[in-house]
N, C-alpha and C positions, 0 to 999 in steps of 0.2 A: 504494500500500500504506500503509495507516493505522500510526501509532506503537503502537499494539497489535499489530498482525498483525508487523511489526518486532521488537517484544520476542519475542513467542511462537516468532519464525523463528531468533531469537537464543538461544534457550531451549533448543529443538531441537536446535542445534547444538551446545552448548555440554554436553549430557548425555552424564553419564559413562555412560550406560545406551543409549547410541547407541555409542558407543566398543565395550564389550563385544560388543552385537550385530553389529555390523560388524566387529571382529575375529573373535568364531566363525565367522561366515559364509566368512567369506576363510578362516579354517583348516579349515573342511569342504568349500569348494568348491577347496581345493586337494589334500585327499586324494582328492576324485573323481577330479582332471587329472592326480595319481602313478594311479591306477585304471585310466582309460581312457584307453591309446596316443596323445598327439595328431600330429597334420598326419599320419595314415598314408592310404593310397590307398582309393578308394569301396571297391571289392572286399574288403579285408581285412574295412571294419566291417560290410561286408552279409554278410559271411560268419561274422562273430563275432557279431553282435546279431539279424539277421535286417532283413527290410524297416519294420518297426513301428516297432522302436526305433532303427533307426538313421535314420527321418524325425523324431522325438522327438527324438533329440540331436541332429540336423542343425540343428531348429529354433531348439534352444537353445545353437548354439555350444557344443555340448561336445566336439568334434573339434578345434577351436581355442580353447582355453577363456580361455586369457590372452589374447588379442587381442580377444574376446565384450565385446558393448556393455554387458553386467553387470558383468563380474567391471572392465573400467574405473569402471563408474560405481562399483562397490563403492569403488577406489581414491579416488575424487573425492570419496565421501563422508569414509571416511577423513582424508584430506589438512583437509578444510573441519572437522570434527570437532575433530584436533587446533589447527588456527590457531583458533579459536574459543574454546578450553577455554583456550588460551594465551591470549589478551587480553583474557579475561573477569578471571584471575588475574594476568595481568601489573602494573597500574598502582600495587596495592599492595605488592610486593616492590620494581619499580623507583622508588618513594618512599624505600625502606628504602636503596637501593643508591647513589638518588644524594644523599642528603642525611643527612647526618650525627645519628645521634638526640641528645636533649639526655638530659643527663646526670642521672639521677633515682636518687641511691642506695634507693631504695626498690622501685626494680625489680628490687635485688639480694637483700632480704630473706627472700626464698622459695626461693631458687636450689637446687638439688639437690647442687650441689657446694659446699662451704664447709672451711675449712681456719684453725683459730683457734690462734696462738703468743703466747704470755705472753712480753713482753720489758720489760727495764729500763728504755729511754727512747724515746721513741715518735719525738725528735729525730734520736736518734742512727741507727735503724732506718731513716730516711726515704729517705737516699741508696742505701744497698743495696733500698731494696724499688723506689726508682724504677729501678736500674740491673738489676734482674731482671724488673721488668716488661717493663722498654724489650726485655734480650732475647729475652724469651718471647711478647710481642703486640708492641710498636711503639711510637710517639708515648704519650707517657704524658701524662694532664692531671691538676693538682690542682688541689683546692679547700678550703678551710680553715676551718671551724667551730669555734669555741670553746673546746672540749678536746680539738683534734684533728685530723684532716685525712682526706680522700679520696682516693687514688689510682687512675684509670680509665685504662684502654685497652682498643680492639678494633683488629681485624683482619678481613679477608676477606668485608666484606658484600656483594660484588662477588661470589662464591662464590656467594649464593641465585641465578643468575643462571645456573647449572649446566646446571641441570635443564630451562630453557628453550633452550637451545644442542642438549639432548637432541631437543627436543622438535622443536627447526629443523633434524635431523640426519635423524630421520624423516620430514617434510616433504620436503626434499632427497630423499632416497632416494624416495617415492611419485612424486615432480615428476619425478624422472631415469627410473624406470620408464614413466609416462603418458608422457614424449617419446618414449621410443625406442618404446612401443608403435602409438603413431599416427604417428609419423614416422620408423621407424628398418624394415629391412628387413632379412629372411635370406634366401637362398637359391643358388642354385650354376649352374656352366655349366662343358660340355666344350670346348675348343678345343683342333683341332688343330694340330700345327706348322704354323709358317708363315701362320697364319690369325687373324681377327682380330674381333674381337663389341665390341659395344655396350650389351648387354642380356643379361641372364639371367633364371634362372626361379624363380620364388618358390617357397621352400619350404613356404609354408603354402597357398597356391592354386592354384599352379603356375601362375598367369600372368605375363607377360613382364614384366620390371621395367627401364625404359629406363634407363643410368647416363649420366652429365654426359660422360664419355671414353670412348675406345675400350682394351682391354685386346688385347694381341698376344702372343700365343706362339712367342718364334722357336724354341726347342728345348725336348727335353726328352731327360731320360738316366735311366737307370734301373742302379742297380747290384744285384746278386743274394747271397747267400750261396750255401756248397758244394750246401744242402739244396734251392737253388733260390726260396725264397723273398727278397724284395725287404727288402735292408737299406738301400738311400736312395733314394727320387726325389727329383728337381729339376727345376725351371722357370724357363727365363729368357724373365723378360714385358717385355713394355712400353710404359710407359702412352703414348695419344700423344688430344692436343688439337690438335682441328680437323685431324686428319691429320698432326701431325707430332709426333715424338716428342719426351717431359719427362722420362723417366726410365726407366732398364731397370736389374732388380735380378732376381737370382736366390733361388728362394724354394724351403721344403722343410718338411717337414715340422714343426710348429710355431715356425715362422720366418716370419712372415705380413711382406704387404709391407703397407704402410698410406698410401692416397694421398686427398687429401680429406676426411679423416673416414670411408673406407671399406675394410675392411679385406679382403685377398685370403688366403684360406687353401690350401694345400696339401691336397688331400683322396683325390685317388684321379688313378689314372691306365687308359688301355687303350690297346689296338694296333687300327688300323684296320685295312680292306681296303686292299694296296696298290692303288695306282692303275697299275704298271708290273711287268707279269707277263713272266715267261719257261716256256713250258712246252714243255716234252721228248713227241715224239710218237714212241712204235717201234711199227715193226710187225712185228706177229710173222712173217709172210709173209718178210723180206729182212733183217728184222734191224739196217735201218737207223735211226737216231733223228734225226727233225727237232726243232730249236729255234726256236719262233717268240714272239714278242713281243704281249702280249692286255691288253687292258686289260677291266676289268669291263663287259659289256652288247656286248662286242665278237666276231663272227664272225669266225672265222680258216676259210682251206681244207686239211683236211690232205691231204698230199702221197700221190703212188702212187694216188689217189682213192678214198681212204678217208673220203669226207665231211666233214661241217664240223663246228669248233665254239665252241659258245659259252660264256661265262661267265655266269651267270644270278644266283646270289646270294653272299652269304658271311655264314657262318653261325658264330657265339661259340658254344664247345660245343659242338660238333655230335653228335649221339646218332648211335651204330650201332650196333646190337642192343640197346638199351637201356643202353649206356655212352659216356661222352663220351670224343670221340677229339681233343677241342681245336678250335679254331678252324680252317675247312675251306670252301672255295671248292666252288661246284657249280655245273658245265656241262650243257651237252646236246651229247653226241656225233648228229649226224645223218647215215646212211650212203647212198650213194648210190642204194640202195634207197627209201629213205623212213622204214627205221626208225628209232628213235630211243633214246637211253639215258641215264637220268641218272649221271652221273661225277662223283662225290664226291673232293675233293682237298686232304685233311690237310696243314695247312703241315706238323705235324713228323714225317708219314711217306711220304713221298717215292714209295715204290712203291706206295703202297696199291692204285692201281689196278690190280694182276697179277692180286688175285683175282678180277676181274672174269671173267678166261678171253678177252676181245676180240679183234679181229681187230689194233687197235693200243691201245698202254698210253699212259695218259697220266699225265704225273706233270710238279710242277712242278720247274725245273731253277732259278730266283733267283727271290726276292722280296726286297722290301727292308719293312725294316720301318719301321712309321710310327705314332708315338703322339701320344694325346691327353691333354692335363692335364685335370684333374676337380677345379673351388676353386668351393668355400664365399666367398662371397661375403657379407658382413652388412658394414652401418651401425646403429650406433645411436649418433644425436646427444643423449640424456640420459646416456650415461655417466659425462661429465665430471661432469652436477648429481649422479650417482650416488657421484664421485668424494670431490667435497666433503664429501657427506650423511656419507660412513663415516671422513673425517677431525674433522668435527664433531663426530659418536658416541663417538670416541674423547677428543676432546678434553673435551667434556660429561660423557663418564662418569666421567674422570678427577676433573675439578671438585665434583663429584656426590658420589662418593664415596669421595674422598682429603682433601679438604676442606672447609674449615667457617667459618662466622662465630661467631667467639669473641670473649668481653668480660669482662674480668676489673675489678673492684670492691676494691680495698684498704682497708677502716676501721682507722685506728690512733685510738684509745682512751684519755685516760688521764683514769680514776677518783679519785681521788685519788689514793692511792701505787701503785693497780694498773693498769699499763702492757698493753695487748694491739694485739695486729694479729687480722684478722679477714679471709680473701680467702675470695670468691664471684667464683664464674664461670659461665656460662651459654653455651651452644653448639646449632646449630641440630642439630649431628649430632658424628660422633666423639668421644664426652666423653670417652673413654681418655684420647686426647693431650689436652683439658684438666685429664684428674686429673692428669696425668704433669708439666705447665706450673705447675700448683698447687702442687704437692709440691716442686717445685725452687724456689718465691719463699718457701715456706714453710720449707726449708732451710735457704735465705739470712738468713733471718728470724729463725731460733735462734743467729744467730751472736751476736747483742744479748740474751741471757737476763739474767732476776731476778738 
């Protein structure tokens, strides 16, 4: 690349007219992403956009918009934008910031602020106007001309230095986003007690996301209010490397456990199928009830020879007559006939099956209940650079606009019999606080009157 195409590429970057256009961009393709639901399942957008448009936005990652190889490169332009615009202006402030200017009372001449007091001897005034400069800016220097004298001080050229701390605080934050988006992961997994995963499942693709350790659920417990709804779950995990275990904490509702830089959330829980039934067989015939022990997919014979049965599925909600009757086990009673019946079996209504009318009732007499933790699962290793960027921001905006490079200019004067002082000051920003620094050396100043 020739030192031309070089400049032109540095020109580019360095446009504040790229800044803008890449800023709207990012702020119109972000009201798209509040518009259009992201990471929901195919079905939803094929049912809300139709087939057309939802290959359209398929195409263009709008279903995952912030992850879309655009809206990153948007960020990268961004990011390269601001460092560019920064070191094109940088070399001349940091001139200003590390080397001290020379002192040219004629760059006070013009100053916006000025503040002039008539006094008696311009000797006598010298001490008090050094000892309020010194409070008001700092190190004070003179210099001594003829009929008279100069009194200079500044403060805070370190301050124009603000605005670039800004400038690295928004960098930070772009950097800390672009990590965690290409390297940082969300997504969730159920475990049941006792049980133990390696992997979960991506929230944005739903493919399997392998992690460094093993995560184990040895319990979980659920407490209820009166109304029946759930006022706490808990989980106690534990994480184990290479098979053996590092650490087991109990975790709950925004009380996340955090191991590697990867953080374990609390997020839902459910009850399985138990895997150890008891179910109650009467028959109406003798009026006798057998208790036999089933596990799911398992043939039992019932007794009196009343056929066999089995346990076939188990079902969350179970609809009967079009209302859910809760969570419900379903058999096939088989008689020794050959006929057959499906037998429906509501954990929390125990007889249901009487209105069946059968020859025997089946209903379950114990189950034991058995739950599964439901955690959110996320990394993102840019948070810490995310960390920084917003301590930066704050510290830069502080700098920025709380403070200021000030320099104040004293000419004392004396004319023949007419004595004056003469203070200019000049300020990159806040002149308030330097009228207010002015007005006090100027007070000082009237102490020595005609």
């Amino acid at each position: 690349m020739t030192s031309r195409q070089h400049t032109q590429l540095f020109i580019f970057f360095a446009s504040v007219r790229l800044t803008v256009i890449v800023l709207l961009t990012l702020a119109a393709t972000s009201v798209i992403g509040t518009l259009i639901p992201q990471n929901q399942n195919v079905d939803a957008y094929l049912h809300t956009y139709g087939p057309k448009l939802y290959r359209l936005f398929s195409v263009l990652d709008m279903f995952d918009m912030y992850h879309s190889w655009w809206f990153r490169l948007l960020l990268v332009l961004l990011t390269i934008n601001i460092i560019v615009c920064s070191l094109d202006r940088l070399p001349g402030v940091w001139k200003i910031v590390i080397k001290p200017p020379d002192f040219k009372p004629s760059r006070f001449l013009n100053a916006s602020i000025q503040r002039k007091v008539a006094v008696s001897s311009i000797d006598r005034v010298q001490p008090i106007l050094e000892k309020a400069l010194f409070r008001s800016i700092g190190k004070v220097r003179l210099e001594r001309f003829p009929n008279g004298y100069h009194l200079w001080s500044e403060k805070g050229r370190w301050t124009r230095m603000g605005v670039y701390v800004v400038h690295l605080s928004v960098v930070c934050l772009l950097a800390g986003g672009l990590i965690g988006s290409f390297w940082g992961f969300d997504g969730d997994v159920n475990i049941p007690e006792g049980e133990t995963v390696n992997a979960i499942r991506s929230g944005n693709s739903g493919k399997s996301i392998p992690l460094d350790f093993e995560i184990r659920c040895d319990k979980f417990s659920v407490s209820f209010y009166e109304s029946g709804a759930p006022s706490e779950y808990r989980s106690t995990l534990t994480i184990l490397e290479k098979g053996a275990p590092v650490l087991t904490r109990d975790i709950i509702v925004n009380d996340p456990l955090r191991y590697k830089g990867v953080n374990l959330f609390q997020s839902s829980y459910g009850n399985l199928p138990s895997q150890n039934l008891a179910l109650s067989f009467t028959s109406r015939a003798t009026g006798m009830e057998y208790k036999i022990n089933i596990a799911p997919g398992q043939t039992v014979t019932v007794p009196e020879g009343l056929g066999s049965f089995t346990i076939t599925a188990f079902n969350r909600d179970h609809l009967f007559m079009g209302r859910s009757i809760g969570d419900a086990f379903v058999g096939t009673l088989s008689s020794p006939t050959g006929d057959t019946a499906e037998i429906v079996l509501p954990v929390k209504f125990p007889s249901f099956d009487k209105m069946r009318k059968g020859d025997v009732i089946v209903a379950i007499a114990e189950t034991e209940t058995r739950y599964y933790t439901g955690l959110q699962v996320a990394s993102d290793p840019g948070v810490w650079v995310v960390y920084a960027g917003f301590l930066l921001m704050i510290g830069g905006c502080i700098v920025t606009f709380f403070m200021s490079h000030q320099q104040i200019c004293i000419e004392a004067l004396a004319d023949g019999n007419i004595c004056s002082v003469t203070i200019r000051g000049v300020a990159n920003k806040n002149k308030i606080d330097m009228q207010k620094k002015m007005d006090a050396i100027a007070t000082a100043a009237e102490q020595i009157k005609i």
